[in-house]
C-alpha positions, 0 to 999 in steps of 0.5 A, a space after each residue: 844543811 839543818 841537823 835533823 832532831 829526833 825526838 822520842 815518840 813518848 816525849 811528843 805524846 806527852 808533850 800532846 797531852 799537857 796541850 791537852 791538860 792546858 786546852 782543858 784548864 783555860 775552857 774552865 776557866 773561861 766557862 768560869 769566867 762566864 758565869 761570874 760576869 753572868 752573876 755580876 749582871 744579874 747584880 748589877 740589875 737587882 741593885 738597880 732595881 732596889 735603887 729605883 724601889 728606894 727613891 720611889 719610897 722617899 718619894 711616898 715617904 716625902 708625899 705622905 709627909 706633905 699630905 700630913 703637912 698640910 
């Protein structure tokens, strides 16, 4: 036969509310996590973008020069 354990009813209620505390943290940090992926998209895009600008102006740069070339 099990021995049946008692357990005091603060000690389960403070057991209840450091689940809570946890539950809390990780949906912060979660909702943290989120918008640091969100900004490392939204970088991503922009260095792409300045990537694409910056081939197109060598490539006025190098048309330009071949325009003065010739």
């Amino acid at each position: 036969m099990k021995p049946i354990v008692e357990t005091e009813l603060s000690e389960i209620r403070r057991q209840e509310e450091l689940l809570k505390a946890k539950d809390a943290q990780l949906q912060s940090l979660g909702l943290s996590l989120a918008e640091e992926k969100i900004k490392n998209v939204q970088k991503d895009a922009m260095i792409q973008s300045i990537g694409q600008q910056l081939a197109q102006v060598k490539i006025d740069v190098a048309l330009l020069k071949g325009a003065v070339s010739q």
